[in-house]
C-alpha positions as CSV (number, residue, x, y, z in Angstrom):
1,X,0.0,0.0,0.0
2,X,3.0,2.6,1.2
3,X,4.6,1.9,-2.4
4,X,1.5,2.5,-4.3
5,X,0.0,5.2,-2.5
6,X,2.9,7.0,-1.1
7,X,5.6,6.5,-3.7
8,X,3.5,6.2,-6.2
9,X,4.5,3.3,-8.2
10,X,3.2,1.1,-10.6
11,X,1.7,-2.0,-9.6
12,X,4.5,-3.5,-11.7
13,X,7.4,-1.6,-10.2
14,X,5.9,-2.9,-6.9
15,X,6.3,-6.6,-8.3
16,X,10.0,-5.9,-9.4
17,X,10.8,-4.4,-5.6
18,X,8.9,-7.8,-4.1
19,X,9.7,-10.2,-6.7
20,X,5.8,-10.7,-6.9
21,X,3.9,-11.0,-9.9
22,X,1.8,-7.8,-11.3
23,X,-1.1,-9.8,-10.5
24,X,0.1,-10.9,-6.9
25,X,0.3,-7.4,-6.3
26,X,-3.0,-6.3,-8.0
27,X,-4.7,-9.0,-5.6
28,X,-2.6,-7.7,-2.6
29,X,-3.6,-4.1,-3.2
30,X,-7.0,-5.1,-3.7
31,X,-7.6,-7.1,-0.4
32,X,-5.7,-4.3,1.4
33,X,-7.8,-1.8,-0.1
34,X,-11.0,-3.5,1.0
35,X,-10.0,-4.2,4.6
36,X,-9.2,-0.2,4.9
37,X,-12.3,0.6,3.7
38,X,-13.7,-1.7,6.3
39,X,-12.2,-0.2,9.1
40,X,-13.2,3.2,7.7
41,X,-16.7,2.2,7.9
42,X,-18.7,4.3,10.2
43,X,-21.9,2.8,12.2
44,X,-23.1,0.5,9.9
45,X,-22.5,2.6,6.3
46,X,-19.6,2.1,3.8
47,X,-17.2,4.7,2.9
48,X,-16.3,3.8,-1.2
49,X,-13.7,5.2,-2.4
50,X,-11.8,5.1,-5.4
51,X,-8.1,4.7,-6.0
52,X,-7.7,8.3,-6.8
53,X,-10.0,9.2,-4.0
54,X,-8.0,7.6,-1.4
55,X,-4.8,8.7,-2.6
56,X,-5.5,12.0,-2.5
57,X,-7.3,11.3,1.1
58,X,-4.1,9.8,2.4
59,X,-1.7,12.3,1.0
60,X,-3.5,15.0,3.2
């Protein structure tokens, strides 16, 4: 998430540094994503966000 969001590389940059797959860290990104957004979650309603939105959000 740090290297996406943060340092702004590409999913396959991020695979180079981990010696992962693109799509190991597509599916990694993904899950974290989702478990964020679940702990963002306020009384019982679901904060969506795009990756864009919580980019910027996080940058802040």
């Amino acid at each position: 998430m740090v290297l996406r969001v943060f340092e702004e590389k590409s999913f396959a940059e991020i695979g180079e540094i981990l010696n992962k797959s693109t799509e190991t860290v597509k599916k990694r990104f993904g899950r974290t994503r989702i478990k964020l957004q679940q702990f963002m979650t306020e009384e019982g309603g679901r904060v969506r966000w795009s990756e864009s939105d919580l980019l910027s959000k996080m940058k802040k």
